[in-house]
C-alpha positions as CSV (number, residue, x, y, z in Angstrom):
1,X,104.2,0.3,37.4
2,X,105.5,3.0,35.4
3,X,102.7,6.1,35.3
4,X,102.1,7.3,31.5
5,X,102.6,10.9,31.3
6,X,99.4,13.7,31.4
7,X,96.3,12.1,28.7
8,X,96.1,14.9,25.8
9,X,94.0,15.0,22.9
10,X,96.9,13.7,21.1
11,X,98.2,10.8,22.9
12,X,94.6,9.8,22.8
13,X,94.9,8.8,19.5
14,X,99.1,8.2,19.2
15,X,99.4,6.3,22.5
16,X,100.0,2.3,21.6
17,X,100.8,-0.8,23.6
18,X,101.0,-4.2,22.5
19,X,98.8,-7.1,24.4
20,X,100.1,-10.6,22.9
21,X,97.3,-12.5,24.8
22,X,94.5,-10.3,22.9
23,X,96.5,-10.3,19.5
24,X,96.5,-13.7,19.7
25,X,92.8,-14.1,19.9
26,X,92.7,-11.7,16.9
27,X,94.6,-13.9,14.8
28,X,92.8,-17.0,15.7
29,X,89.6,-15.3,15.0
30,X,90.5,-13.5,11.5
31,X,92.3,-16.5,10.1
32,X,89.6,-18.8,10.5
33,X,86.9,-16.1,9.4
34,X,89.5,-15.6,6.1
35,X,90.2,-19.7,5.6
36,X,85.9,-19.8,5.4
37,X,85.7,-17.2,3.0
38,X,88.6,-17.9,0.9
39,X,87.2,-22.0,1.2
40,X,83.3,-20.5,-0.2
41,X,85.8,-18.5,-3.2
42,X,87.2,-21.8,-4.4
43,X,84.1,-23.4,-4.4
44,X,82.9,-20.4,-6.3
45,X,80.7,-19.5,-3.3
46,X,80.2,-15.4,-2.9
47,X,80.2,-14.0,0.3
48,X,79.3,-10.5,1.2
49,X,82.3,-8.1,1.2
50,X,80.2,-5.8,3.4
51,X,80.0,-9.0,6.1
52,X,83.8,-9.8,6.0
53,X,84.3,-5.7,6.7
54,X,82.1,-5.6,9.6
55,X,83.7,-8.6,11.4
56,X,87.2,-7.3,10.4
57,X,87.0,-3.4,10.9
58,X,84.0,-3.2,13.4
59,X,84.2,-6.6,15.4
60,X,88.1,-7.3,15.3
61,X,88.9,-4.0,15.2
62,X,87.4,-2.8,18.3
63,X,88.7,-5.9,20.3
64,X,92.3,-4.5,18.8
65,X,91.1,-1.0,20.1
66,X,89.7,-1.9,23.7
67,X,93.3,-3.6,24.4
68,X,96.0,-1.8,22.8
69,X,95.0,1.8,22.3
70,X,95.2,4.7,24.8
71,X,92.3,3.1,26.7
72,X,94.9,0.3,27.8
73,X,97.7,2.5,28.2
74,X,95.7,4.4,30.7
75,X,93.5,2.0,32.3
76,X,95.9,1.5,35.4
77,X,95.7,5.2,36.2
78,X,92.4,6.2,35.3
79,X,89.2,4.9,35.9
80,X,87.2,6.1,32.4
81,X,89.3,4.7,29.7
82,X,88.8,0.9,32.0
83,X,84.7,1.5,31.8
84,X,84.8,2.5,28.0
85,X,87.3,-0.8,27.4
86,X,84.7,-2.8,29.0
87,X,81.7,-1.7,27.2
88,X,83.5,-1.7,24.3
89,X,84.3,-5.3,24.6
90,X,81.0,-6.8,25.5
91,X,78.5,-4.5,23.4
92,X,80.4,-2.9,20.5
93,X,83.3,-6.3,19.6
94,X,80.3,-8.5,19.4
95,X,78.0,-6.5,17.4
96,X,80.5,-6.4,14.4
97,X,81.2,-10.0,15.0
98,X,77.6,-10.6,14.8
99,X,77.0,-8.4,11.5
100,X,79.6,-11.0,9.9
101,X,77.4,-13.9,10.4
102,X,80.5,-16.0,11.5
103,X,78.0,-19.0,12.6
104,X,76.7,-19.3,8.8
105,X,79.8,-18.8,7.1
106,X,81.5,-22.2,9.2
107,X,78.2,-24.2,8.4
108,X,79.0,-23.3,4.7
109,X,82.8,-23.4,4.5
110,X,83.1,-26.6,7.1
111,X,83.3,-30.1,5.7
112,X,80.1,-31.9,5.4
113,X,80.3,-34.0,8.8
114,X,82.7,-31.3,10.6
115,X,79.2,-29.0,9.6
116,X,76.5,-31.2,11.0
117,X,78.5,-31.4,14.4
118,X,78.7,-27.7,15.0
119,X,75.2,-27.4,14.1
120,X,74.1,-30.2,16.5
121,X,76.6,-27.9,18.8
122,X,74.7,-24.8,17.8
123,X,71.1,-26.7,18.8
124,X,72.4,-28.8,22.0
125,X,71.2,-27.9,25.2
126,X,73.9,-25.8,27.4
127,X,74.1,-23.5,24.0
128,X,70.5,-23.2,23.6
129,X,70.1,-22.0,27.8
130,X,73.1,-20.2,27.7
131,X,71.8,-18.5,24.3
132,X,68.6,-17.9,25.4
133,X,67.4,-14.2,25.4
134,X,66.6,-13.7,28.6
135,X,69.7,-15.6,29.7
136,X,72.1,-14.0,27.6
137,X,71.0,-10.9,28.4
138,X,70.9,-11.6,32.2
139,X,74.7,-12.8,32.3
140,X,75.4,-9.2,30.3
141,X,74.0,-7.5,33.0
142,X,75.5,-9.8,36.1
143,X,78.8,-9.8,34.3
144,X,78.9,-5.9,34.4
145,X,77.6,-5.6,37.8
146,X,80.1,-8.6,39.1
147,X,83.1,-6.4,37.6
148,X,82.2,-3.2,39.0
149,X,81.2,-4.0,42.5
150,X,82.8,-7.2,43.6
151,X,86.9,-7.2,44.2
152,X,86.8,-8.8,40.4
153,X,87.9,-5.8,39.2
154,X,90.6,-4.2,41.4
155,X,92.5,-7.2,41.3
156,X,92.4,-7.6,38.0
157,X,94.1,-4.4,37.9
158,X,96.9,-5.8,39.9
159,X,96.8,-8.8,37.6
160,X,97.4,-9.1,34.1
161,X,96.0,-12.3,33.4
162,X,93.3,-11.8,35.5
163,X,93.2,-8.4,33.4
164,X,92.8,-10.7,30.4
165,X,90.5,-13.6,31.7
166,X,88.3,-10.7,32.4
167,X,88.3,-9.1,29.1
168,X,87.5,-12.4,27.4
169,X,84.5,-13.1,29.9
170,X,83.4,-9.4,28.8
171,X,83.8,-10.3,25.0
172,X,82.2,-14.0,25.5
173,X,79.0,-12.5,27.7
174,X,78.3,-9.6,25.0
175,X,78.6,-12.3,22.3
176,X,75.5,-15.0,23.8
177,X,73.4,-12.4,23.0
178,X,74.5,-10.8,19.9
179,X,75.7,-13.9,18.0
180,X,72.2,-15.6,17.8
181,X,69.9,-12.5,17.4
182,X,72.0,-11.6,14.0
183,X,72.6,-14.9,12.8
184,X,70.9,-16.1,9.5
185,X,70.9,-19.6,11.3
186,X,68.0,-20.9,13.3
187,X,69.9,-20.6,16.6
188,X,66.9,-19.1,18.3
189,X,63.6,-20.8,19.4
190,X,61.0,-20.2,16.3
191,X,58.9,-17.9,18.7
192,X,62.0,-15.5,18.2
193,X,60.7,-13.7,15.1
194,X,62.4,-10.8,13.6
195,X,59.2,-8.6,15.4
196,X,59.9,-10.3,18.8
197,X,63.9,-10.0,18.4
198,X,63.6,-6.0,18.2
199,X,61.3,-6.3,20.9
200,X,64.4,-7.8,23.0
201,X,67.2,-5.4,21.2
202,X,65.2,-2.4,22.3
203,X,64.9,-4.4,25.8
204,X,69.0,-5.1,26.0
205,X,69.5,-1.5,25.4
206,X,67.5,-0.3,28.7
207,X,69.2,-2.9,30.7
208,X,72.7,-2.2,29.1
209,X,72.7,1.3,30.6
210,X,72.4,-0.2,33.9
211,X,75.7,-0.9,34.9
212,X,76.6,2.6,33.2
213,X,74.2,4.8,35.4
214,X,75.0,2.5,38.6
215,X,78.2,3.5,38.1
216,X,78.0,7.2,37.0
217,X,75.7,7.8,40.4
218,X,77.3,5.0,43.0
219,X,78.9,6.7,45.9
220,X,81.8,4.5,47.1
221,X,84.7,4.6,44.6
222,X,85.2,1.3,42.3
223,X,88.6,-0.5,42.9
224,X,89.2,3.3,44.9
225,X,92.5,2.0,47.1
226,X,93.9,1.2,43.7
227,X,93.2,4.4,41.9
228,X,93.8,6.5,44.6
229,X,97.0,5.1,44.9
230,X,98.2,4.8,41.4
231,X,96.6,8.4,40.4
232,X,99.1,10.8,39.0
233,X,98.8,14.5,40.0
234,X,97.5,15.1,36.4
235,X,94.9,13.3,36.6
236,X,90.6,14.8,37.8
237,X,89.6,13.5,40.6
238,X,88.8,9.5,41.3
239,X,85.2,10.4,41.9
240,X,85.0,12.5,39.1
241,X,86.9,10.6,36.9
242,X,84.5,7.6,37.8
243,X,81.1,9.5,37.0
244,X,83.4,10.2,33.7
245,X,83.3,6.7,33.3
246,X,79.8,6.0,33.8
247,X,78.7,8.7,31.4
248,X,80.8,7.3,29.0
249,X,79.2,3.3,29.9
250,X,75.8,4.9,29.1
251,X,76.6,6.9,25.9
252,X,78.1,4.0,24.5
253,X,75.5,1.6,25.2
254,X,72.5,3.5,23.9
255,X,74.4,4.6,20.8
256,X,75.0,0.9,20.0
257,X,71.6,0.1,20.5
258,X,70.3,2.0,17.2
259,X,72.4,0.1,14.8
260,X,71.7,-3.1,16.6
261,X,68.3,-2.3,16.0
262,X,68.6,-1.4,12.5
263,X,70.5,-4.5,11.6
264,X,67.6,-6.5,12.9
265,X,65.1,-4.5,10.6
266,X,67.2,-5.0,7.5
267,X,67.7,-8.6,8.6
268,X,63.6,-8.7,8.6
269,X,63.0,-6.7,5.8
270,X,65.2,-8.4,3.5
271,X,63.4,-12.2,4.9
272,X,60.1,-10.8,3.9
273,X,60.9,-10.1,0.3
274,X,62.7,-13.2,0.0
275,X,59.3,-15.2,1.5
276,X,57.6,-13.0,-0.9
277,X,59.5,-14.0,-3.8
278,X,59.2,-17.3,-3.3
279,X,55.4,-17.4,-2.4
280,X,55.0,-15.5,-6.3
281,X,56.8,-18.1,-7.4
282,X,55.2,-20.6,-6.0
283,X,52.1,-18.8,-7.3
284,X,53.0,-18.7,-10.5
285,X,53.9,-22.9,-10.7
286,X,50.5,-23.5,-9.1
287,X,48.3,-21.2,-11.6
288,X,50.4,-23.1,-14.7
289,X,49.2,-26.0,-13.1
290,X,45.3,-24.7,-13.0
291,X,45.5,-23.9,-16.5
292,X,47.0,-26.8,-17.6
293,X,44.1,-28.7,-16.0
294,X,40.7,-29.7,-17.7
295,X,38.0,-27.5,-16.0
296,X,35.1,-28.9,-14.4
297,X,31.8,-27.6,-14.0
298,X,30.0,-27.1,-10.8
299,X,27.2,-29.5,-11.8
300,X,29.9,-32.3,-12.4
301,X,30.2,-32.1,-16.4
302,X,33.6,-31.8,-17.9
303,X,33.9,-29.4,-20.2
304,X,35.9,-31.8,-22.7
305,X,34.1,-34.8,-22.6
306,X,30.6,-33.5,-21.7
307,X,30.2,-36.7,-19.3
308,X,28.2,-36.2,-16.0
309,X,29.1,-37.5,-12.5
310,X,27.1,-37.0,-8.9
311,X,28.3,-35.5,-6.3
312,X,28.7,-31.8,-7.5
313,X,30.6,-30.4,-4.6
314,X,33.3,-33.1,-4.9
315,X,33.8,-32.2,-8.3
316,X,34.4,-28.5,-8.1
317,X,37.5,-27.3,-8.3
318,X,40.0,-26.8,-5.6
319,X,40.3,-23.6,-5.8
320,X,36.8,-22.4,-5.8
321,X,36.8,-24.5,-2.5
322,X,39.7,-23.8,-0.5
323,X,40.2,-20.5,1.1
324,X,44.0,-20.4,0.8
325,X,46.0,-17.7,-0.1
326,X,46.9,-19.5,-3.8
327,X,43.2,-20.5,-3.9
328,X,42.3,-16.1,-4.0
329,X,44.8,-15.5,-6.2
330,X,43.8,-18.5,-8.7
331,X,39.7,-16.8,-8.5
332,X,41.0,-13.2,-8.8
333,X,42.6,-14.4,-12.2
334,X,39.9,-15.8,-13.9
């Protein structure tokens, strides 16, 4: 293995290397997220510009960033850029998945039987366990933990496709959680409201810094016969380029957990006014109806025909009755 000359600010940012394995996935991924929205387009169907961006830029982007940037030019050599690869793959690649709402858009470009079978795919029962909060979140963590302190990782080091099995498992793990929690599908039990999902983003971000501050304050070096014998002179040293790394696991994992969070409180906030314009809708049809409608007396007289009838509280109307919310709102109007 050749060793990449001395890391500087500017081969930070200049140093490339192709990964046909990862580019691969990166195709497959943006061409069937551009066949769906291009399908929607022909059907005159809009779909979000800002969603298509965050799966490109954010979610596709970063996979092409974690695996062909400096950070994989320098993996080999240095412990840091591995860690920030990592996190990058299973916390930031599947939050801009996520934000594109891949799951809805295949339910709405998909032919009409190919779309019932991934939703009964989307409800079965291995999705649903595997998907389940406190599963997902739990195979984040033991994914991280598995890497960092079993042989997983140095070997993976010393093979590529190892290398890449374990980049996919990172990308696959991050996306259990974020794929379901973001979605505009029911993918989620119905006790997972938009309160009780923030509850669990705000949750995932404690247990995301885990692995990060394990690492950062862990006393035996990770994959340390391999980096102390592939470390070029240039390089800090392997313990101090591990607690680099760690730092690095950390910052990135509670930065990402405010914009997670955010995305969920937009998500709520924009349900809310939906529900809300519907239920004045609905408001308004029902009061159309109540006006429309002969009004009866309380003692059972109709106010057209002047007939009586017994029975005057079966005669009232509903709405003086029933305490419902369109029931207040028919009394506050007249």
């Amino acid at each position: 293995m050749e060793t990449p000359p001395q890391l500087t600010d500017g081969r930070l940012f200049s140093s490339w290397q192709a990964d046909v394995p990862a580019l691969l996935v990166v195709v497959l991924l943006g061409g069937l997220y551009g066949w769906g929205v291009l399908r929607l387009r022909r059907r005159g169907e809009a779909w979000p510009v800002a969603r298509t961006a965050a799966f490109a830029l954010l979610g596709l982007g970063t996979i092409v960033v974690a695996t062909m940037s400096a950070l994989a030019v320098y993996d080999r050599v240095l412990f840091w850029p591995a860690a920030v690869q990592n996190v990058l793959l299973d916390l930031i690649a599947p939050l801009g998945l996520a934000l594109g709402d891949p799951l809805r858009l295949a339910l709405r470009a998909l032919p009409e039987r190919a779309a019932a079978r991934a939703q009964g795919a989307m409800t079965g029962r291995v999705v649903r366990l595997l998907t389940f909060p406190l599963v997902s979140t739990a195979l984040v963590l033991a994914t991280e933990l598995t890497i960092y302190f079993t042989p997983y990782f140095e070997t993976a080091l010393a093979d590529n496709w190892l290398h890449q099995l374990m980049y996919l498992q990172l990308l696959l793990a991050g996306s259990l959680f974020v794929l379901p929690v973001l979605t505009r599908e029911e993918a989620l039990p119905a006790w997972c409201t938009h309160p009780v999902r923030a509850g669990l983003v705000f949750v995932d971000g404690i247990i995301d810094a885990i692995p990060g501050i394990v690492v950062m304050t862990h006393g035996t070096l990770i994959a340390g016969a391999w980096y102390l014998s592939h470390s070029p002179s240039w390089a800090p040293d392997v313990q101090h380029d591990q607690q680099l790394g760690g730092g690095a696991m950390v910052s990135i994992a509670e930065l990402v957990a405010l914009p997670f969070l955010l995305a969920i409180l937009v998500q709520w906030a924009r349900t809310e006014r939906a529900e809300t314009v519907a239920l004045d809708r609905r408001l308004d049809a029902e009061l159309e109806v109540v006006r429309a409608t002969p009004t009866e007396t309380k003692t059972g007289t109709s106010t057209e025909t002047g007939t009586s009838t017994e029975g005057p509280d079966l005669v009232r109307p509903w709405w003086e009755t029933e305490n419902s919310e369109v029931a207040e709102r028919i009394r506050g109007q007249r």
